[in-house]
DRENMIKE-182018 format. One record per residue (C-alpha): x, y, z; residue number from 1. Coordinates in pm, whole numbers, always signed. Layout:
N
<x->X y->Y z->Z n->NUM> .
...
END
This chain:
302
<x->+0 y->+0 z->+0 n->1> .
<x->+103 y->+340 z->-71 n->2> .
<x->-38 y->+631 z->+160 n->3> .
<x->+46 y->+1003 z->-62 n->4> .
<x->+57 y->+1285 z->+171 n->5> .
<x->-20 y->+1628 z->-55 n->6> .
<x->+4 y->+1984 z->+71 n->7> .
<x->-259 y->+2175 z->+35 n->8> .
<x->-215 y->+2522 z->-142 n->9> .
<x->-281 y->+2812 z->+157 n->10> .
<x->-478 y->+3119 z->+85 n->11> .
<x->-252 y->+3426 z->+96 n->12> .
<x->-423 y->+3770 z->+187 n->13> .
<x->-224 y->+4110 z->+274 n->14> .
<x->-377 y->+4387 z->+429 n->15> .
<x->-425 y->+4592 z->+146 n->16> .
<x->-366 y->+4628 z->-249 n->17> .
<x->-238 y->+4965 z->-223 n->18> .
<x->-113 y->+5212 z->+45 n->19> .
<x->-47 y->+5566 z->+9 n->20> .
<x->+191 y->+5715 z->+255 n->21> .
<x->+364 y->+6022 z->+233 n->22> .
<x->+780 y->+6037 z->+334 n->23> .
<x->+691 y->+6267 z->+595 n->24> .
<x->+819 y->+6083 z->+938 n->25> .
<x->+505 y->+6119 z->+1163 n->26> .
<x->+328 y->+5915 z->+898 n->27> .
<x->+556 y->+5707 z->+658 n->28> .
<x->+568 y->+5402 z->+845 n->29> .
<x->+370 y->+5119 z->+700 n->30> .
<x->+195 y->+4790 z->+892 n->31> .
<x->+194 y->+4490 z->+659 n->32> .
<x->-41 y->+4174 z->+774 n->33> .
<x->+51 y->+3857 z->+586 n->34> .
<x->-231 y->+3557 z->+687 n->35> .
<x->-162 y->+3216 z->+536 n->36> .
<x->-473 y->+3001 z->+589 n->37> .
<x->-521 y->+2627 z->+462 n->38> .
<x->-840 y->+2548 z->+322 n->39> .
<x->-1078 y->+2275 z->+488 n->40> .
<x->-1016 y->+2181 z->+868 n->41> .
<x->-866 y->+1874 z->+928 n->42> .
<x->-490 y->+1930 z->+758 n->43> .
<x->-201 y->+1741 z->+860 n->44> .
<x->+68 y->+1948 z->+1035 n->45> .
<x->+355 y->+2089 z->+813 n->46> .
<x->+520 y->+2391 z->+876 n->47> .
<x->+469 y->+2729 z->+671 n->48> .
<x->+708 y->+2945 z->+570 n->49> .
<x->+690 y->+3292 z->+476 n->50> .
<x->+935 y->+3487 z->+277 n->51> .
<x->+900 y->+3832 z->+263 n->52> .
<x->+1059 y->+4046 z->-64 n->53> .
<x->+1094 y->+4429 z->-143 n->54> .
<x->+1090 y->+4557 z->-476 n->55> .
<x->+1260 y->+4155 z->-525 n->56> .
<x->+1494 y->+4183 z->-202 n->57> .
<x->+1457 y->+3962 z->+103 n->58> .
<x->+1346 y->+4145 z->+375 n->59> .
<x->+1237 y->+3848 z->+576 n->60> .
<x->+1413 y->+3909 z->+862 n->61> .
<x->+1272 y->+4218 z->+905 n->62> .
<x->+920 y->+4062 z->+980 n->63> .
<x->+763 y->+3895 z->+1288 n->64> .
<x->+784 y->+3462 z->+1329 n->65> .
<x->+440 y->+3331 z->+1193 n->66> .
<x->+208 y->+3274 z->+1430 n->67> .
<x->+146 y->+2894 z->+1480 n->68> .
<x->+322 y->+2793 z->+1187 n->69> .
<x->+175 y->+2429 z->+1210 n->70> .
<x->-163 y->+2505 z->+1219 n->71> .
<x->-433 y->+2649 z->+1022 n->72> .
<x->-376 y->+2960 z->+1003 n->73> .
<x->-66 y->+3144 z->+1040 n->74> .
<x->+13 y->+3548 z->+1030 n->75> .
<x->+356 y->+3737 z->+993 n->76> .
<x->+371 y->+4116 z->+1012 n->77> .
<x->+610 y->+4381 z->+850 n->78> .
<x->+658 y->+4714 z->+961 n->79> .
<x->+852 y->+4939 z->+743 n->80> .
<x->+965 y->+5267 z->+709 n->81> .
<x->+988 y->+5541 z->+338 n->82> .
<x->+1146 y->+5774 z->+385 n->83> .
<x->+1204 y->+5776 z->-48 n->84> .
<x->+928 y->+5840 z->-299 n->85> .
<x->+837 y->+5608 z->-502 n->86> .
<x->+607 y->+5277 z->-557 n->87> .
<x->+747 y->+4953 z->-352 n->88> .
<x->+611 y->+4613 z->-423 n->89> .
<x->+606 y->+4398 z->-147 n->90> .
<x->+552 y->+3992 z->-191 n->91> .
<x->+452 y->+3776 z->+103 n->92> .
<x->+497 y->+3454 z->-25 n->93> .
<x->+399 y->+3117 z->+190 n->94> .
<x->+553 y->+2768 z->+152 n->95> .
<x->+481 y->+2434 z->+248 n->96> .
<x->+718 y->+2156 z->+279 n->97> .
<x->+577 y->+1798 z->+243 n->98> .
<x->+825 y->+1522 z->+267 n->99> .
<x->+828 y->+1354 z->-62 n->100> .
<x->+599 y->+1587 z->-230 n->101> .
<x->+658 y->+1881 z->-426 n->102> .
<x->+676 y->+2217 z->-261 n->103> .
<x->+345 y->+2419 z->-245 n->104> .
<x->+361 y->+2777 z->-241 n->105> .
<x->+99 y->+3083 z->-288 n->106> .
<x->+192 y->+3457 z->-250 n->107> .
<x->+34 y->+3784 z->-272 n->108> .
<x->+130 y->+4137 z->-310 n->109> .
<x->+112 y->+4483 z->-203 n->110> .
<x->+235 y->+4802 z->-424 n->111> .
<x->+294 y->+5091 z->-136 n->112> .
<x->+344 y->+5431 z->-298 n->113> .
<x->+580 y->+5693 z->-101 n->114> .
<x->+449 y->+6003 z->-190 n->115> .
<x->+716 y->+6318 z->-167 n->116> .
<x->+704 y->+6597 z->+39 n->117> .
<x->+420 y->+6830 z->-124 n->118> .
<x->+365 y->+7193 z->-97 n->119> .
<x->+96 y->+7357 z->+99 n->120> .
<x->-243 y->+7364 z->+17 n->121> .
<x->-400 y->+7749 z->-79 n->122> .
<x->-669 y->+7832 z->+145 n->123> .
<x->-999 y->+7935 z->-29 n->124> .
<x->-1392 y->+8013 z->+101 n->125> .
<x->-1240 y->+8301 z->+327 n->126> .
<x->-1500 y->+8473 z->+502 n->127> .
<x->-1547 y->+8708 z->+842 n->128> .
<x->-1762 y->+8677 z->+1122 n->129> .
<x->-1827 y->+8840 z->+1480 n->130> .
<x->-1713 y->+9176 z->+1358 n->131> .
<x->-1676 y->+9470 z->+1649 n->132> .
<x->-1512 y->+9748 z->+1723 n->133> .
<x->-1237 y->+9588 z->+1819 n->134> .
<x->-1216 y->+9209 z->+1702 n->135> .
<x->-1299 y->+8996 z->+1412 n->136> .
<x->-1272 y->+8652 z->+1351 n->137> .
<x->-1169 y->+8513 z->+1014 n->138> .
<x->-1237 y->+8223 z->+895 n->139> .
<x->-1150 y->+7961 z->+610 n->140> .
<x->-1141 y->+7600 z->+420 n->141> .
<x->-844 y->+7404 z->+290 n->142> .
<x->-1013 y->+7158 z->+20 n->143> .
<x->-768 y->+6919 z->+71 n->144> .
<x->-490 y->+6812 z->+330 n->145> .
<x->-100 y->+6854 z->+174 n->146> .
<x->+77 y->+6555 z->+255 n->147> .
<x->+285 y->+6758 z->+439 n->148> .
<x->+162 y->+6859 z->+758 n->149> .
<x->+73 y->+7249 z->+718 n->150> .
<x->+21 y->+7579 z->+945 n->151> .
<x->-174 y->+7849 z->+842 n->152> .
<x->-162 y->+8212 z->+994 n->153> .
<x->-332 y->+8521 z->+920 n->154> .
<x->-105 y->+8831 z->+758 n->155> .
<x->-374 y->+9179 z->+789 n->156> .
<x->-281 y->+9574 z->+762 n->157> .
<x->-455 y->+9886 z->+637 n->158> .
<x->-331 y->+9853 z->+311 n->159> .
<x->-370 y->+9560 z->+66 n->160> .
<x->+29 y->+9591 z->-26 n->161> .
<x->+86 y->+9620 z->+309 n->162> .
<x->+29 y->+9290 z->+531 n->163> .
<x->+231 y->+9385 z->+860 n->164> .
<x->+30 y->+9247 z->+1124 n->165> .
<x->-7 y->+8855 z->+1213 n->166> .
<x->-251 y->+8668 z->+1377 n->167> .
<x->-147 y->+8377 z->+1629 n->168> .
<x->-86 y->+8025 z->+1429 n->169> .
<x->-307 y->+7782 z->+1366 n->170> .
<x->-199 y->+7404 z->+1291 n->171> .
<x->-350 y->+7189 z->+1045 n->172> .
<x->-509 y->+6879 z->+1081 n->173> .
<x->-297 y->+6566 z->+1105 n->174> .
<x->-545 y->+6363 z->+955 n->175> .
<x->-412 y->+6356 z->+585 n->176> .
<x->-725 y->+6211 z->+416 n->177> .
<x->-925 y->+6455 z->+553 n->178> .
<x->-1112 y->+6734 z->+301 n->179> .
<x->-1288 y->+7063 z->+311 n->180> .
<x->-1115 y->+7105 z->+703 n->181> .
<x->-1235 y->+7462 z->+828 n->182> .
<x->-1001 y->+7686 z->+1007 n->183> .
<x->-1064 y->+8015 z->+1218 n->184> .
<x->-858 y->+8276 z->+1425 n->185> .
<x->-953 y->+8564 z->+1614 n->186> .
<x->-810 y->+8911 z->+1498 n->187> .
<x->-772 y->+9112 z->+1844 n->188> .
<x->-675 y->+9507 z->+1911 n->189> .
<x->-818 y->+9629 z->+1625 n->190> .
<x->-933 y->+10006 z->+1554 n->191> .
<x->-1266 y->+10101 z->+1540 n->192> .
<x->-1446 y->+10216 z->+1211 n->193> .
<x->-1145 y->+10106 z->+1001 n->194> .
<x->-1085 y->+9889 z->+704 n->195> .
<x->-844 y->+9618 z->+722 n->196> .
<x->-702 y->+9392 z->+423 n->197> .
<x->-624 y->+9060 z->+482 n->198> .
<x->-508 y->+8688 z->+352 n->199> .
<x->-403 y->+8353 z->+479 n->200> .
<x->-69 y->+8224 z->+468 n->201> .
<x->-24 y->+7810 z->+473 n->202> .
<x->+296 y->+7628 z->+497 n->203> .
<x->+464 y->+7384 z->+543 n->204> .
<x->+861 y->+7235 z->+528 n->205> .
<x->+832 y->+7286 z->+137 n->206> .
<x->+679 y->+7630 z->+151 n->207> .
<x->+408 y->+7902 z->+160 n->208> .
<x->+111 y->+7976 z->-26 n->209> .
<x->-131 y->+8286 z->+14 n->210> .
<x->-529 y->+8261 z->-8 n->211> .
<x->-623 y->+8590 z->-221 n->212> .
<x->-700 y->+8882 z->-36 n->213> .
<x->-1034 y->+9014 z->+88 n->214> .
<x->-1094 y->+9296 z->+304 n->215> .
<x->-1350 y->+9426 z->+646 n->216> .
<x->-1465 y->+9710 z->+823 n->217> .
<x->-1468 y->+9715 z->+1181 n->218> .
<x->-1784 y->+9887 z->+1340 n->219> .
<x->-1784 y->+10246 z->+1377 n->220> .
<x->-1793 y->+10450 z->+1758 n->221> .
<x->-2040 y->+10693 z->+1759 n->222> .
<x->-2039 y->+10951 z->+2091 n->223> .
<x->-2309 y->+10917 z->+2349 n->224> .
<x->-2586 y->+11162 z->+2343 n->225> .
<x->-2690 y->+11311 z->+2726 n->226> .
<x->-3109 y->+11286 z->+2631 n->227> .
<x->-3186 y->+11434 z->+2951 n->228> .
<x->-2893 y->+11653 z->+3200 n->229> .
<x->-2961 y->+11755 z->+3613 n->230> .
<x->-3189 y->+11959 z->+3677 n->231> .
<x->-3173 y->+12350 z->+3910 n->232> .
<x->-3244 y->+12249 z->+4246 n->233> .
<x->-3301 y->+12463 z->+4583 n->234> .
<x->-3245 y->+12308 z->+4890 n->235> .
<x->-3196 y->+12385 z->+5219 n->236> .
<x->-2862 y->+12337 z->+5461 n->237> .
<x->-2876 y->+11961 z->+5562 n->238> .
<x->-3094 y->+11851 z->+5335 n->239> .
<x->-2991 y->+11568 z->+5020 n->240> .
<x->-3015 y->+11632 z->+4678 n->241> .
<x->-3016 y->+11364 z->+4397 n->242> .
<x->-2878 y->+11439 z->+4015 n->243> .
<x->-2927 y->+11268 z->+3742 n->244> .
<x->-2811 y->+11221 z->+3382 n->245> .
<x->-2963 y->+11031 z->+3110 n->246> .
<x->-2693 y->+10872 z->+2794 n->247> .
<x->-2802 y->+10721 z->+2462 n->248> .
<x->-2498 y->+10534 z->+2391 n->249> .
<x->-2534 y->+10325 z->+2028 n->250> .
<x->-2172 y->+10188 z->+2050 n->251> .
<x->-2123 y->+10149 z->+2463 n->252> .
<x->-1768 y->+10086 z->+2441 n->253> .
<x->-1604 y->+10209 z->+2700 n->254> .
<x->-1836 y->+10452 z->+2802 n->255> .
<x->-1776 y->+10623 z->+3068 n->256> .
<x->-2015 y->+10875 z->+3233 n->257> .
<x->-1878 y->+11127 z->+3487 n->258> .
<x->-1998 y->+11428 z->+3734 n->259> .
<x->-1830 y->+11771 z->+3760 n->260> .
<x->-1868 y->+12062 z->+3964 n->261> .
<x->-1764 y->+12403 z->+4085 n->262> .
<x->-1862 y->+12353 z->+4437 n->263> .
<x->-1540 y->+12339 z->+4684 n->264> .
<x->-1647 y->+11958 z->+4853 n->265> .
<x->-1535 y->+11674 z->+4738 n->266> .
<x->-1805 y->+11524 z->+4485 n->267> .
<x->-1917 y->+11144 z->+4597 n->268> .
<x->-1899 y->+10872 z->+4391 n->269> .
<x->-2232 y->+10846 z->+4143 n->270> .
<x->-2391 y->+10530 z->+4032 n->271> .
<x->-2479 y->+10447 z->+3696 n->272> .
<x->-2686 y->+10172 z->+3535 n->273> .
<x->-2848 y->+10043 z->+3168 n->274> .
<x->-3196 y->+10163 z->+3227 n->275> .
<x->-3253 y->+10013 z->+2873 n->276> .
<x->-3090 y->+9943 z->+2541 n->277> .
<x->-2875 y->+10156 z->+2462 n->278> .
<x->-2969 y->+10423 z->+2734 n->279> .
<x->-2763 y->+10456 z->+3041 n->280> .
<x->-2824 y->+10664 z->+3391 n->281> .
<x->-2633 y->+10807 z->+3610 n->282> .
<x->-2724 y->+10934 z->+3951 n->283> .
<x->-2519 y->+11180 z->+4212 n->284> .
<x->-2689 y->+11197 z->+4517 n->285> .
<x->-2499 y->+11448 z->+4758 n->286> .
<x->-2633 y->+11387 z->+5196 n->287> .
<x->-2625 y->+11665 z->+5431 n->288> .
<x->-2549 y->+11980 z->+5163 n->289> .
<x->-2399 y->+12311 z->+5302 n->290> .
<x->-2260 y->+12637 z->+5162 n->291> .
<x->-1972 y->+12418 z->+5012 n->292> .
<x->-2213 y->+12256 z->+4776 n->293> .
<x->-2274 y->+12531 z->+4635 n->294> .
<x->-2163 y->+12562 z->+4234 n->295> .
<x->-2231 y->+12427 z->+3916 n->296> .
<x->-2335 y->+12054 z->+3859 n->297> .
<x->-2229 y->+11889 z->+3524 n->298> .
<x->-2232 y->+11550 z->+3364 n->299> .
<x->-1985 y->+11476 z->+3108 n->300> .
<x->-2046 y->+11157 z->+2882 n->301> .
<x->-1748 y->+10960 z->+2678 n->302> .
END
């Protein structure tokens, strides 16, 4: 009697077909998962081999020892850096040795392209929000992620030829795939009722690229208007009197509303309050009056 022991032909499959990794080093490092599985269950127990090439040189030692090599199924992973552009084909082949028997083998491949350092993305959609007297906040949209990790900042001045200022920096995303990633920074210290020109910068190790430059008005200041000032009043010595001044303030930045007078004491401190939008009071009330009160009673609004 003769008994025939035949290998079986194992099922290669590697993670992927095709990877895409750019040379930068936070993200050029590549993960390869090599699974050898025999088909049907009951298989008698031969070692597989793996072999594991790179554009056709052995880089087998560079992997992981199969998982139970004997069995099944079997994996062997290879992690590799690029730090070249280019396209890299790598084979994971898988052998089996049966004594007497021909050698079975299967392999499968993987082309990884190393893409090169890229320049930066221009920004585009710029538009501004929250505009004040004193801040404005611009905003923005890269369509697409460089495959170079970017930074963006925002140049502004008075003039369009004329970009002096800078805003604080923003970083990009670090998720490369990512599209249409909105950005924003806050403009700060600005001058009322004043136009201001502005564009955003992005770049990166290979560069810089401005957006196109688009311009915005900060709101105007307009003074307060005293709608209703103290009134004459006769009083007698001891007795309080009470002052007040009515402001219609449109822009109420840094208002301030104060009391003046001719009178030799000391004027006390006056309280003032929103009585409604836009419309501020402010009250001087003055205890226990004597000759020294006596003068001229002003408020002054700024």
């Amino acid at each position: 009697i003769m008994i025939n022991v035949e290998g079986s032909t194992p099922n290669i499959i590697l993670t992927s077909s095709t990877l895409r990794l750019p040379t930068h080093p936070d993200y050029n490092q590549a993960i390869l998962t090599c699974t050898a599985t025999l088909p049907g269950t009951n298989q008698l127990a031969f070692d597989k081999e793996f072999t594991w090439t790179m554009n056709g040189t052995n880089v087998t030692s560079d992997a992981t020892t199969p998982t139970d090599p004997s069995g099944i199924e079997s994996v062997s992973t290879l992690t590799t850096d690029f730090t070249i552009a280019g396209d890299i084909v790598i084979t994971c082949e898988v052998t089996i040795s049966v004594p007497g028997d021909p050698v079975v083998s299967n392999n499968s491949s993987v082309t990884i392209t190393a893409l090169g350092p890229s320049n930066p993305v221009q920004p585009t959609d710029l538009t501004v929000v929250n505009i004040n007297y004193t801040e404005a906040t611009i905003q923005w949209t890269v369509s697409s992620i460089s495959y170079t990790p970017e930074q963006y900042i925002v140049l502004y001045g008075l003039t369009e030829s004329s970009l002096t200022q800078e805003s604080d920096m923003v970083n990009g995303t670090m998720e490369l795939n990512n599209i249409d990633e909105s950005y924003s920074v806050v403009l700060t210290n600005l001058t009322h009722n004043t136009v201001y020109y502005y564009q955003v910068r992005s770049t990166n190790t290979e560069g810089s690229t401005n957006s196109t430059t688009e311009m915005f008005t900060t709101l105007p200041i307009f003074a307060p208007t005293i709608t209703i000032g103290p009134s004459d009043a006769n009083i007698f010595d001891g007795e309080s009197v009470s002052f007040t001044c009515t402001v219609l303030s449109e822009t109420p930045v840094n208002l301030t509303i104060s009391w003046e007078t001719t009178a030799i004491n000391t004027l006390p401190d006056a309280t003032t309050v929103m009585s409604s939008t836009d419309t501020y009071t402010s009250t001087l009330m003055i205890n226990s009056v004597d000759v020294m009160s006596n003068g001229d009673y002003s408020c002054v609004a700024m």
